[in-house]
C-alpha positions in Angstrom: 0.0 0.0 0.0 1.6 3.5 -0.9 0.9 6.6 1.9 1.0 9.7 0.0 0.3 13.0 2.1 -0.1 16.0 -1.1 -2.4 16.0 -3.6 1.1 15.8 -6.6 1.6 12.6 -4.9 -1.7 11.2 -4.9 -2.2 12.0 -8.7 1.1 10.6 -9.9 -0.4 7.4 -8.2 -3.4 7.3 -10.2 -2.4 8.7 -13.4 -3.8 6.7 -16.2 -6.2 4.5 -13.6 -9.8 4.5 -15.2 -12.0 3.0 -12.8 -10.4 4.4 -8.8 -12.7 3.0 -6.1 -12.6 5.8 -3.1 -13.4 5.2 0.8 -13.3 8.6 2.6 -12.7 8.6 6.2 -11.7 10.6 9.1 -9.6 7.6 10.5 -9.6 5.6 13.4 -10.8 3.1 11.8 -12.4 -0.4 12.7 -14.0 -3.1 11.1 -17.3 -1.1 9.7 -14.7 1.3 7.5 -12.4 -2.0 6.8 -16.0 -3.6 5.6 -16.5 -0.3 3.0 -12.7 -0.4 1.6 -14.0 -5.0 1.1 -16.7 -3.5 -0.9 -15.1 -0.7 -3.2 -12.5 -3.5 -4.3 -15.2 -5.4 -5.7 -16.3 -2.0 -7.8 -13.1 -1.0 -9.1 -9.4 -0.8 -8.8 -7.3 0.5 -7.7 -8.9 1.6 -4.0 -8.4 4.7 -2.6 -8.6 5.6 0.9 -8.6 8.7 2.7 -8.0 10.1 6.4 -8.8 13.5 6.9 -10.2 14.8 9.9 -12.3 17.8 8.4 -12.5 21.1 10.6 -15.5 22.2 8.1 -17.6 19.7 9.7 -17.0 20.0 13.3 -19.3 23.3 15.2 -18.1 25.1 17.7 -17.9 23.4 20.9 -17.1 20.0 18.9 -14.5 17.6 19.6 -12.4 18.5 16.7 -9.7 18.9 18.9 -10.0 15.6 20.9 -11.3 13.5 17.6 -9.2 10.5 17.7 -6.0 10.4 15.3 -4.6 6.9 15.2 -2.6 7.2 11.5 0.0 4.3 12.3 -2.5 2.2 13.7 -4.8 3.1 11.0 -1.9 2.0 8.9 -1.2 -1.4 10.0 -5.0 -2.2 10.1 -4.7 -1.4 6.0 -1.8 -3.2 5.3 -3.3 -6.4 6.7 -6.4 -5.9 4.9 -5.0 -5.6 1.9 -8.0 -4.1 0.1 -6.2 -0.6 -0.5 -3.8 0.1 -3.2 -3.5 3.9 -2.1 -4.0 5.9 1.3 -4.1 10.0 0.8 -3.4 11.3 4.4 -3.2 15.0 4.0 -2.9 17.6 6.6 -4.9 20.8 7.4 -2.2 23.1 5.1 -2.6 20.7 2.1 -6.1 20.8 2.1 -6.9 23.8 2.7 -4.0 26.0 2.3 -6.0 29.2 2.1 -9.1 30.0 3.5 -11.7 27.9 1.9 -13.8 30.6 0.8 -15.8 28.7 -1.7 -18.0 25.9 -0.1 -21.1 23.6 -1.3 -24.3 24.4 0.6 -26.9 21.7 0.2 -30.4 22.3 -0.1 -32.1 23.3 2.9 -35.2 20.8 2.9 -32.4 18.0 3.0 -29.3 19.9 4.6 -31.1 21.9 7.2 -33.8 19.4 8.8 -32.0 16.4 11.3 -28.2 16.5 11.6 -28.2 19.8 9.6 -30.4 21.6 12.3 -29.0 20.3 15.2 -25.5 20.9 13.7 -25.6 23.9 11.7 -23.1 23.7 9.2 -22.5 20.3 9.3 -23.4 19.4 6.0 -21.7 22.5 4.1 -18.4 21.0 5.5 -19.2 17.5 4.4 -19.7 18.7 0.7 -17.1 21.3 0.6 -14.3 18.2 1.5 -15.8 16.0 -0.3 -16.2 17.3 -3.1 -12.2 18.4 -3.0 -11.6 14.9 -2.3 -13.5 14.0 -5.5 -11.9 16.7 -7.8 -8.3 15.3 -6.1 -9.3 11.8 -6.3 -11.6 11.7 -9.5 -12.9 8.2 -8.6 -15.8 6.2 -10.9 -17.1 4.9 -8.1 -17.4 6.2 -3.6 -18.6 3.9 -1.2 -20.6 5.2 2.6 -21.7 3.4 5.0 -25.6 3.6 5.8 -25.2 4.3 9.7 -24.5 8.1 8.4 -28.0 7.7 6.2 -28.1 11.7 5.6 -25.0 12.2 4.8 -25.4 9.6 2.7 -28.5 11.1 0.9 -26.8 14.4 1.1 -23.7 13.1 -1.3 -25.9 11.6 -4.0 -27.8 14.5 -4.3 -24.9 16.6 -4.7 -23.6 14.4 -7.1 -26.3 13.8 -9.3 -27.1 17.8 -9.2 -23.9 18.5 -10.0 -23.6 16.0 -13.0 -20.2 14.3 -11.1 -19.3 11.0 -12.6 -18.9 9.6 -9.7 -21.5 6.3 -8.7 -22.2 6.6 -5.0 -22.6 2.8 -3.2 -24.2 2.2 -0.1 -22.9 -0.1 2.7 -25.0 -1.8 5.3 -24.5 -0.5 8.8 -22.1 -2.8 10.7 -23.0 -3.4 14.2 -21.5 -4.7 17.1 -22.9 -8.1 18.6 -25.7 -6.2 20.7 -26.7 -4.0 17.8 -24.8 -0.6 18.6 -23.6 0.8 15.3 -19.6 0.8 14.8 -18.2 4.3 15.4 -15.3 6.2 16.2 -16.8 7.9 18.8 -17.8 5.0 20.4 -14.4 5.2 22.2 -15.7 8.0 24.2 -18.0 5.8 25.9 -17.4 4.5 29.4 -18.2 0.5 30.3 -21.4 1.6 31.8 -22.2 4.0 29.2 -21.7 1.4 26.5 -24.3 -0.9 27.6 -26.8 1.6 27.9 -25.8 2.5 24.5 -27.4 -0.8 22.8 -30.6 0.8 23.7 -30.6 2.7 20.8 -30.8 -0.1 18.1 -32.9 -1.8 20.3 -35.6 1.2 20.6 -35.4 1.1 16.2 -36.2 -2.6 15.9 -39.3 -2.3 18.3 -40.1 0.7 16.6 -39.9 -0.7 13.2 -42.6 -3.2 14.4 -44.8 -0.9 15.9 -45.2 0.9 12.1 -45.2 -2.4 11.0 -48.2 -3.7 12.9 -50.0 -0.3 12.4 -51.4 0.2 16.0 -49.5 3.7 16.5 -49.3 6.6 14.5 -46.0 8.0 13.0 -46.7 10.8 15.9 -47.1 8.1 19.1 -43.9 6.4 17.7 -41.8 9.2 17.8 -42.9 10.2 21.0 -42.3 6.8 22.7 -39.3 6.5 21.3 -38.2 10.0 22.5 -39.1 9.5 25.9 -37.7 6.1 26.9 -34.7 7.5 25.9 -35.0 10.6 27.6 -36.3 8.8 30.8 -32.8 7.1 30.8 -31.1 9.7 31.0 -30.1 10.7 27.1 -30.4 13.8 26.2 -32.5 13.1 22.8 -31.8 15.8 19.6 -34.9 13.7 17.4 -36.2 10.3 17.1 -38.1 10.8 13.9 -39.7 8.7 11.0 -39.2 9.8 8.0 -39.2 9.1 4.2 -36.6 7.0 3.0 -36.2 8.6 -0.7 -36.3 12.8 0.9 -36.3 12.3 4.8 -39.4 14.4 4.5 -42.7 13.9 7.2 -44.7 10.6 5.2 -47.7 11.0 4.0 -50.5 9.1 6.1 -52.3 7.6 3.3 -49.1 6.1 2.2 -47.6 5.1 5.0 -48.9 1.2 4.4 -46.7 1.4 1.0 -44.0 3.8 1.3 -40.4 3.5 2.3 -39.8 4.8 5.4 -36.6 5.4 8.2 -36.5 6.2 11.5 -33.5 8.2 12.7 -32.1 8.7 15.8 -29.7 11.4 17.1 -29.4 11.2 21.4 -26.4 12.1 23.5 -25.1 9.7 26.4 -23.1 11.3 28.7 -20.9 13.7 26.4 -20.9 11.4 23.4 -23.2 12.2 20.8 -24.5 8.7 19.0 -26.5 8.4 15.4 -28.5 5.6 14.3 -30.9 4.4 12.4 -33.4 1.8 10.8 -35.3 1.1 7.3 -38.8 -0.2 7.3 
């Protein structure tokens, strides 16, 4: 695997490559990103990986500063995987050597409802580096993991708005054995904490029946879902049910037919956990 850390050395890699398969990440990685990098190799080749924590991204009063960098770690867990021909691990300066005065702002009905209003911003950082990544990358095909399902959403808009000829493939959320979604910021979690924080996934399956069996509206669902979390002692930013091809409020008359997701967002002691679940 070749580390390249400038953008001259990442393009004298992939000159003349036709079909680059590209895994952005912001490191610290574990099995769920290992899993994404398993699936671009099956899309194209060569892969490409990248760690960049993004500052864009991260609000004020984030853990940018904290956010775990493990490069050589990160490193080794590559080379044994063997699914990545190149890593790109650029620093703040070669990203963004001057202030990055030109950014991509989603659409507000997608970028400003969820994540985007409880993290203003959010989402004009995501597209901003991404997008650089593309243009530095210029893959054919860019694989995310559903556990970030708006972000997710987010990217293929942008590309498909912005006519980029990049394909954008989904990966199934990876879980740990009691159902908490793999994350980076898992870490934070103290032993305690982390078995409260199965909760979650638990609270989506049983809510994913109750739509199913139809005895609660969209409204009760939410609602119960929101308060046994917050009656545990999570501080709860939206459990929400939403459709799966806008994230916009379903329709009721559809509801027996149409694609939905619930989403979760809730905070257990200072770590901020995302989840969700397709019905």
């Amino acid at each position: 695997m070749k580390v390249v850390h400038t953008i001259e050395e990442l393009r004298d890699q992939l000159r003349g490559q036709m079909r680059v398969a590209f895994v952005p990440t912001m490191g610290n990685l574990h099995s769920a990103h290992l899993a994404l990098m398993k699936m671009a190799r099956q899309h194209g080749d060569p892969v490409v990986a990248s760690i960049f924590v993004n500052r864009l991204q991260f609000g004020q009063g984030e853990d940018f500063d904290k956010y775990p960098r493990t490069l050589q770690q990160d490193i080794d867990k590559l080379e044994q995987a063997r699914d990545v021909y190149v890593l790109f691990a650029p620093d703040d300066k070669e990203m963004y050597p001057e202030p990055q005065n030109y950014q991509i702002q989603p659409p507000s009905d997608l970028g400003g409802i969820l994540e985007g209003e409880f993290r203003p911003g959010f989402f004009t950082g995501v597209c901003t580096v991404v997008m650089k990544l593309f243009a530095c990358v210029q893959p054919k095909v860019a694989v995310f993991g559903k556990k970030d399902y708006q972000q997710l959403m987010v990217i293929r808009n942008m590309c498909r708005q912005l006519q980029l000829p990049v394909e954008i493939l989904a990966h199934e959320t990876v879980r740990d054995e009691d159902g908490l979604a793999l994350s980076s910021r898992n870490r934070y979690l103290s032993a305690e904490e982390r078995k409260e924080a199965s909760l979650i996934y638990r609270l989506l399956v049983q809510a994913r029946e109750q739509i199913l069996e139809g005895k609660k509206t969209i409204a009760q669902v939410e609602q119960w879902g929101f308060k046994t979390l917050s009656d545990r002692g999570w501080k709860v930013d939206y459990f929400s049910v939403r459709r799966q091809k806008d994230l916009l409020i379903p329709d009721a008359p559809k509801l027996e037919t149409e694609p939905l997701i619930i989403l979760v967002a809730a905070s257990l002691g200072e770590t901020r956990l995302i989840d969700n679940l397709e019905v």
